[in-house]
C-alpha positions, 0 to 999 in steps of 0.5 A, spaced: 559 507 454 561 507 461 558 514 462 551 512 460 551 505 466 550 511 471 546 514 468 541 508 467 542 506 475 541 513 477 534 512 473 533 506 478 535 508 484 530 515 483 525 509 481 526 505 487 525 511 491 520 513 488 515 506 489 518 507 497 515 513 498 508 511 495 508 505 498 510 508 506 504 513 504 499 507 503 501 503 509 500 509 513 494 510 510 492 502 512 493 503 519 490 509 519 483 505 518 480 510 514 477 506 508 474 501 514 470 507 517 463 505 518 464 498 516 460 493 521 461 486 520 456 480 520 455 476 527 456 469 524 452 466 529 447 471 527 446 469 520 446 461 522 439 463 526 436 466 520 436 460 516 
């Protein structure tokens, strides 16, 4: 009985690893603003002229 406890949180700490490696990817990822590239936004005073 004692034995599996360490077993049980060895799984979560490689877990918890796990999830901060692929979250320190997608931040990277997110600075790098590559999903925003080519991505132009509305002029607000723009659009209130058309109407």
């Amino acid at each position: 009985m004692d034995i599996s406890i360490y077993y049980l949180l060895a799984g979560l700490a490689v877990l918890y690893i796990a999830v901060r490696i692929y979250n320190r990817k997608g931040s990277k990822r997110r600075k790098s603003r590559k999903f925003m590239e080519g991505y132009e936004r509305r002029d607000k005073s723009g659009d209130k002229d058309k109407n």
